[in-house]
BAPATI-36078 format. One line per field, with one value per residue (C-alpha): residue in one letter; y, z, x. Coordinates in Angstrom, 1 decimal. Last residue first. Layout:
BEGIN
aa <- c(a,...)
v <- c(Y,...)
w <- c(Z,...)
u <- c(X,...)
//
This chain:
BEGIN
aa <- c(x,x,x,x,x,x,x,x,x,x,x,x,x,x,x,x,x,x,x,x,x,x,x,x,x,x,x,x,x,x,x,x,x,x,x,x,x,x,x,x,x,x,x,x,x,x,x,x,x,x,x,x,x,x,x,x,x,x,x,x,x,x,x,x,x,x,x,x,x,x,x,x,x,x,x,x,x,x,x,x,x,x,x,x,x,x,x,x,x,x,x,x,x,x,x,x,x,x,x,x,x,x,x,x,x,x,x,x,x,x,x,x,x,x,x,x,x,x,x,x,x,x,x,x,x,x,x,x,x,x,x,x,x,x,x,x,x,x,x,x,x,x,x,x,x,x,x,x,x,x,x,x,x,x,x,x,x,x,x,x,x,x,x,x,x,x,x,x,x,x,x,x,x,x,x,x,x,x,x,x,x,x,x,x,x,x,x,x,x,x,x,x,x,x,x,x,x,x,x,x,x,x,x,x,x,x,x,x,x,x,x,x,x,x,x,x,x,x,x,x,x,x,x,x,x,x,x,x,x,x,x,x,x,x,x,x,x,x,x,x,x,x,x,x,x,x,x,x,x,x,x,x,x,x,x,x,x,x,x,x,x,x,x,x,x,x,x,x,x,x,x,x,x,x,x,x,x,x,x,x,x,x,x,x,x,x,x,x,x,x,x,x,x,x,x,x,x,x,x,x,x,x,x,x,x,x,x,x,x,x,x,x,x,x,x,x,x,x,x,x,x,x,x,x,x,x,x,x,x,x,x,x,x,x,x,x,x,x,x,x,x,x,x,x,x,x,x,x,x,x,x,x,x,x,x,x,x,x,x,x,x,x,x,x,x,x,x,x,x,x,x,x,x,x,x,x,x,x)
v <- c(-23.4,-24.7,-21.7,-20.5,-23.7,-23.3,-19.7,-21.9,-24.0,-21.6,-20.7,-24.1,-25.9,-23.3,-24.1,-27.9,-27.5,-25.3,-27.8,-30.7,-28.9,-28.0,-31.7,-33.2,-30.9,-30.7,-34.7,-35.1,-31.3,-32.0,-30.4,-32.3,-33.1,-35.1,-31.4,-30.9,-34.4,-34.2,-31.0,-32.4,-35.3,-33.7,-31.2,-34.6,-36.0,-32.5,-32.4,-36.5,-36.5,-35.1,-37.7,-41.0,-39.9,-42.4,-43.8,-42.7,-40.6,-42.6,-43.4,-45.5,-48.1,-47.0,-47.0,-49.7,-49.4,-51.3,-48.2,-48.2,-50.4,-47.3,-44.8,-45.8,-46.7,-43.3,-41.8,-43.6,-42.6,-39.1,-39.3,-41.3,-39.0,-36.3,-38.2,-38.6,-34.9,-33.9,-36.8,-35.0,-31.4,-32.4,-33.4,-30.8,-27.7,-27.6,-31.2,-30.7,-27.2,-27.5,-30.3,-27.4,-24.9,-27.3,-28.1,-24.6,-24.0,-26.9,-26.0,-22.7,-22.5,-25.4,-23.6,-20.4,-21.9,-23.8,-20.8,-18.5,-21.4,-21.2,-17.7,-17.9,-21.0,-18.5,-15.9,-18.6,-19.5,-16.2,-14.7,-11.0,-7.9,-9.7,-8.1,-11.5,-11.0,-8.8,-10.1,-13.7,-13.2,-11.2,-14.7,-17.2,-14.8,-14.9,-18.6,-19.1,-17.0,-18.1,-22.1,-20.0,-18.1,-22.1,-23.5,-20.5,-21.3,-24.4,-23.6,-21.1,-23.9,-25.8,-23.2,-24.7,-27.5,-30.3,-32.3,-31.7,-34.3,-33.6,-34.9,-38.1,-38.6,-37.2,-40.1,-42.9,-42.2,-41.3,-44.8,-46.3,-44.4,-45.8,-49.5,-48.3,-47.0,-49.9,-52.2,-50.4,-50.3,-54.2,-53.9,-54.6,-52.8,-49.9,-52.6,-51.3,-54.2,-57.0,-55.5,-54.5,-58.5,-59.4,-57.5,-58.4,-61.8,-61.1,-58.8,-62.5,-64.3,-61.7,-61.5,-60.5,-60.1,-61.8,-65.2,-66.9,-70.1,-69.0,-65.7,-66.6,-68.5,-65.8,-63.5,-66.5,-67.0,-63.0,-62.8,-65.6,-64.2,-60.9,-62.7,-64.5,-60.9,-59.9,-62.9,-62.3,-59.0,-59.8,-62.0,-59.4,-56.9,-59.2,-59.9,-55.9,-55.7,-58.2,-56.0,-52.4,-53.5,-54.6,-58.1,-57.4,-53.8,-52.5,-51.0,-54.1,-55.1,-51.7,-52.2,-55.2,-53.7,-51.0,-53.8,-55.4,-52.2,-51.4,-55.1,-54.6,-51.4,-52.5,-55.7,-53.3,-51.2,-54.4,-55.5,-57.1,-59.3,-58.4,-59.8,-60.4,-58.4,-55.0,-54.7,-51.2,-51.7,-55.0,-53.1,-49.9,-52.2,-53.7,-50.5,-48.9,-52.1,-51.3,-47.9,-48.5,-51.0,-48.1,-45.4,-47.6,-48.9,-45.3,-44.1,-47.2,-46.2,-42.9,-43.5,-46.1,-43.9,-41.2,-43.6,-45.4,-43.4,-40.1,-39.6,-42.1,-40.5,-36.7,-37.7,-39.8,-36.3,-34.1,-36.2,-36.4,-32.9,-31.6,-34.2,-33.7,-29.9,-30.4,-33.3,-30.7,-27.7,-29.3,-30.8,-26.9,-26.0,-28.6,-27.5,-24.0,-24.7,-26.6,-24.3,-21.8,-23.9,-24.9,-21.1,-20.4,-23.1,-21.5,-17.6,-19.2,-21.0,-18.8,-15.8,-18.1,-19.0,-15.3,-14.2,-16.9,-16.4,-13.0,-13.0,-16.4,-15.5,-12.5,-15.1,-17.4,-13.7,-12.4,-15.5,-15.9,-12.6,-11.9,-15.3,-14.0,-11.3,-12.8,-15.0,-11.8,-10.4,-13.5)
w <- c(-23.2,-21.1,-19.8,-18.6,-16.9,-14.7,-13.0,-12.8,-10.3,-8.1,-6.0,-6.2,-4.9,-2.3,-1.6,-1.8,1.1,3.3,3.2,4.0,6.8,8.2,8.0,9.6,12.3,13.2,13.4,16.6,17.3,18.5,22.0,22.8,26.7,28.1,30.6,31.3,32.8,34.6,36.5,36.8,38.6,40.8,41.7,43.0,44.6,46.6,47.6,48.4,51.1,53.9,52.9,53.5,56.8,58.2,62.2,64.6,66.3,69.9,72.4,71.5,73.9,76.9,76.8,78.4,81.2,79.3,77.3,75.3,72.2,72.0,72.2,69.4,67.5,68.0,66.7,63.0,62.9,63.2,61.0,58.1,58.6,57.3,54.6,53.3,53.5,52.2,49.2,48.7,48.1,46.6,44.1,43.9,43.3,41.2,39.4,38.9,38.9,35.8,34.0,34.0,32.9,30.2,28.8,28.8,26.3,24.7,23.3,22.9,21.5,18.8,17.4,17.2,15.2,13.1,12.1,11.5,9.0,7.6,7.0,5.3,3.0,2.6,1.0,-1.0,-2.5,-2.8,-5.1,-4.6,-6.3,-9.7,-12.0,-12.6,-12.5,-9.2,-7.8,-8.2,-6.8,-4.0,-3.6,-3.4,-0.6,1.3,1.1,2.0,4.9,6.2,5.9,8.3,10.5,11.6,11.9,14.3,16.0,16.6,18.7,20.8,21.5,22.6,25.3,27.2,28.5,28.9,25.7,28.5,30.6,34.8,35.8,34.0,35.2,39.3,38.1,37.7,40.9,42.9,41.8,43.3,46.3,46.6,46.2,49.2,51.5,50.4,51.9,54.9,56.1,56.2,57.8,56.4,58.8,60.3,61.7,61.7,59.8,61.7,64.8,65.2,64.5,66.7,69.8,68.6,69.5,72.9,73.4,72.9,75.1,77.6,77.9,81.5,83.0,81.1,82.8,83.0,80.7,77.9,78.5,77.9,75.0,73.3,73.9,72.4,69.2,68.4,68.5,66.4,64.2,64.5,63.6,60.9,59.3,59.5,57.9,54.8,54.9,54.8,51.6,49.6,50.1,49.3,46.1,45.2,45.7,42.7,40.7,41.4,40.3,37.2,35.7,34.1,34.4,37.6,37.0,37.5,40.3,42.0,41.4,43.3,46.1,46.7,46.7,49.3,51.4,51.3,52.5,55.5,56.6,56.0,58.5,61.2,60.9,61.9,64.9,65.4,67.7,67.5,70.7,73.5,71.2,72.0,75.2,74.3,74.9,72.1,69.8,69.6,69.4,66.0,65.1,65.3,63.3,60.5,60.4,59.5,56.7,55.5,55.5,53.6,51.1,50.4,49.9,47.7,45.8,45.1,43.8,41.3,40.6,39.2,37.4,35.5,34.2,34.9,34.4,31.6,29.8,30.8,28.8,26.0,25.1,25.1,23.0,20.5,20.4,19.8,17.4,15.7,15.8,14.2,11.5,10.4,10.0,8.2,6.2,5.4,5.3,2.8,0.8,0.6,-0.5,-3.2,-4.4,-4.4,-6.3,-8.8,-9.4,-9.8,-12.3,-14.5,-14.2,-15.3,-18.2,-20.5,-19.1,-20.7,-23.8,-24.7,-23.7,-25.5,-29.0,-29.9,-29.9,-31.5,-34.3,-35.6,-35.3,-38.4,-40.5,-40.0,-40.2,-44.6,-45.3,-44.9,-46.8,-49.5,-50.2,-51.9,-54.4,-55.6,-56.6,-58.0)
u <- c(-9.3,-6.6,-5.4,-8.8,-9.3,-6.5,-8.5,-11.5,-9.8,-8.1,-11.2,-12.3,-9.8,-9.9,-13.1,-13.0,-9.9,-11.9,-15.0,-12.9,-10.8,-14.5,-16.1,-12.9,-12.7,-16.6,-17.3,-14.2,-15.4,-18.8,-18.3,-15.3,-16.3,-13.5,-13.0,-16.5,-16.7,-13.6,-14.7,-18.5,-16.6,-14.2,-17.0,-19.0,-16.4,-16.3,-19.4,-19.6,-16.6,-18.7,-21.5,-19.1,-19.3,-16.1,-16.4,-19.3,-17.3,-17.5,-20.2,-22.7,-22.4,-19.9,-16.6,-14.1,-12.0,-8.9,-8.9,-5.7,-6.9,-9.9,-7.4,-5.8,-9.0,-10.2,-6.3,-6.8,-10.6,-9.1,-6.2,-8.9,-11.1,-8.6,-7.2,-10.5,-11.5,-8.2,-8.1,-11.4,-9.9,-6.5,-9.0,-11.5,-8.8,-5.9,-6.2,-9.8,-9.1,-6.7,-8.9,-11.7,-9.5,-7.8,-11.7,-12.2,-9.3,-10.3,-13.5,-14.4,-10.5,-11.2,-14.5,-12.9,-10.1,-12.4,-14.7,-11.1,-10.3,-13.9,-13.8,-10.5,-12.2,-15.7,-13.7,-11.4,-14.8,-16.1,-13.0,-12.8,-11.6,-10.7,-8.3,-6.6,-3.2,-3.5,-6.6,-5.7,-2.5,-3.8,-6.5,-3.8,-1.6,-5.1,-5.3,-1.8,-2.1,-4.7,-3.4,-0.1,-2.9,-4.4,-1.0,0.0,-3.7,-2.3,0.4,-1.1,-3.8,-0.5,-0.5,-3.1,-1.2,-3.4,-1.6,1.9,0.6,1.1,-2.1,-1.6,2.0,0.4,-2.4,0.3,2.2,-1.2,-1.6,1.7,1.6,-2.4,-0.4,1.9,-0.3,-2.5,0.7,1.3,-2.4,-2.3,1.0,4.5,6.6,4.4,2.0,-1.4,-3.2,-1.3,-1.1,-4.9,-5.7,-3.2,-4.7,-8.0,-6.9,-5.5,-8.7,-10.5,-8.0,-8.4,-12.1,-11.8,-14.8,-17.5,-15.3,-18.7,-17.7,-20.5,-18.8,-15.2,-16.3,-18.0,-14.7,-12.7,-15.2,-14.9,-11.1,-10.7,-13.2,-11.2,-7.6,-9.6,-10.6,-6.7,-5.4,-8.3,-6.6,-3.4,-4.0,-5.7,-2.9,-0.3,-2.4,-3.2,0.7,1.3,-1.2,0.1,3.6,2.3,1.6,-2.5,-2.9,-4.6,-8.3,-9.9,-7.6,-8.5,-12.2,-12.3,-10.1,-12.9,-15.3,-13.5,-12.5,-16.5,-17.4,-15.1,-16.4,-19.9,-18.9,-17.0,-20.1,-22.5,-20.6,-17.5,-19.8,-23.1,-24.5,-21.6,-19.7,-21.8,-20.0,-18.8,-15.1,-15.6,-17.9,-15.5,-12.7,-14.3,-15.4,-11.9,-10.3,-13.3,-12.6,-8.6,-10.2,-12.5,-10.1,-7.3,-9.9,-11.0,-7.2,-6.7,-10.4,-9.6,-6.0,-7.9,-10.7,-8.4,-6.2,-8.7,-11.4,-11.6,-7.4,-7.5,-10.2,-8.9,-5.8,-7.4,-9.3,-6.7,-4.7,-7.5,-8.4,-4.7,-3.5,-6.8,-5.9,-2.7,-3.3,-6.5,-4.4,-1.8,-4.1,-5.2,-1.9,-1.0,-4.1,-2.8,0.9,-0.8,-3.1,-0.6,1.7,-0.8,-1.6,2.5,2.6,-0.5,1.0,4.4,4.1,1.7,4.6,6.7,5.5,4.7,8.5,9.8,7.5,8.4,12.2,12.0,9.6,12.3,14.9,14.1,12.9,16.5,18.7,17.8,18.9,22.3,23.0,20.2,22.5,25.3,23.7,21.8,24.9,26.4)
//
């Protein structure tokens, strides 16, 4: 009976003595390989964090100064072009008329390049104009007025050829009559020739001002990525103080090289982009509003010669006059806008770099943390 007693009071004490000593060995097994996955986790969704951000970045920046040097840049050039060209061609028409020079010439030969320039400026304007738009239909009502306002000088050319081969040299009035018309219908205020590629080149400096105005050129997004970039560095370095503290190990190369990396891809992206936005900045800042100047300047002073030339009955003599557009004083500053645009699309290698980089950071860190796992599971 004695011995029946104690073995009740015995029996518990050598089933919880492994229990005490087990738990806090599983456990701390547990924890040290979870918290190691989580690390590597948190670090690799940085890192393609990292990569979603600065693609993002380059790739919007890059379709912006596309669409700026591409389409809506060249299509605002070309209406303001078109407009100079067309209000040159009426000037050189009166110029040839006053001068004489119609008896021989007719329009003359500067009225015809004038005329051929507007045309291939409206080419590239319905290329560049989406199919349906706004800028489409009044590329058509442009087109139309100005096959009107070339049979108006034709007209105008066959009557002041008639009046001479009848000996009436003097007058000319039917043919002035016609040029009259001509000068109406492209200078009307009210639905003009020049009206309507006012308005199509409102339309376009609408659509590149939108361009222009694009928050992806904004500089201070780099700001934003850069947080990105310091958050995967922070994750890497938080994996490599755990390492050091659980691990006794000073240094891990792998997540070394990763950190190095990330500040490598930073650097990279900021050489980049951040002169990219400069250079966009003064093409929008600077060389644009520069050569719509220039144009809009010869465009006021051919405007004002034709002016005067429709109010001289007296007539001027061959020669005289401004000479219309100079097509040179505009090519400085196209060419600035060019090289600015150019040296903003440029992406300096990035569109291979950022993928290659991210790649390499994540394979490091997978590798930092890897061998660290494999110690449990042996």
């Amino acid at each position: 009976m004695a011995g029946a007693g104690i073995r009740p009071a015995q029996r518990p004490n050598p089933a919880r003595q492994p229990r005490l000593i087990r738990r806090p060995h599983q456990t701390r097994q547990q924890s040290t390989p979870g918290r190691l996955r989580r690390l590597l986790v948190v670090v690799l969704a940085a890192t393609v964090l990292l990569w979603i951000s600065a693609t993002v970045l380059l790739r919007s920046l890059d379709s912006t100064v596309a669409s700026v040097r591409g389409t809506a840049s060249p299509a605002f050039l070309n209406a303001i072009e078109a407009r100079a060209a067309l209000s040159d061609a009426d000037r050189a028409a009166w110029q040839s008329f006053r001068s004489g020079e119609a008896q021989l010439t007719g329009p003359g030969q500067l009225y015809q390049n004038d005329i051929t320039t507007a045309g291939q400026d409206l080419e590239r304007l319905a290329a560049l104009a989406p199919p349906g738009g706004a800028g489409s239909q009044q590329l058509q009502t442009v087109s139309g007025q100005l096959v009107n306002y070339q049979a108006l000088v034709e007209q105008a050319d066959a009557a002041y050829r008639t009046d001479i081969a009848l000996g009436s040299a003097s007058s000319h009035d039917l043919g002035y009559a016609y040029l009259t018309y001509a000068s109406n219908s492209m200078r009307d205020p009210q639905g003009g020739l020049l009206a309507s590629i006012n308005q199509l080149a409102a339309l376009d400096k609408q659509a590149l001002d939108q361009q222009l105005g694009s928050p992806w050129t904004d500089s201070a997004l780099f700001l934003a990525l850069v947080a990105v970039g310091l958050l995967g560095l922070a994750s890497i370095i938080a994996a490599q103080v755990f390492l050091q503290r659980r691990f006794r190990r000073v240094t891990s190369p792998p997540l070394l090289l990763a950190a190095a990396l990330v500040c490598v891809l930073l650097a990279w992206v900021g050489t980049v982009t951040l002169p990219a936005d400069a250079a966009f900045n003064a093409a929008q800042a600077t060389a644009l509003p520069k050569l719509t100047g220039i144009w809009q300047a010869q465009t006021r002073a051919v405007d004002a010669e034709a002016a005067t030339l429709r109010a001289n009955a007296a007539g001027q003599a061959p020669g005289a006059g401004s000479g219309g557009l100079s097509v040179i004083a505009t090519q400085p500053a196209s060419s600035a806008l060019d090289a600015d645009l150019l040296s903003a699309e440029d992406s300096g290698g990035l569109a291979v770099g950022i993928p290659v980089l991210v790649a390499l950071i994540a394979g490091l860190a997978y590798l930092g943390v890897r061998p660290r796992l494999d110690e449990y599971r042996g």
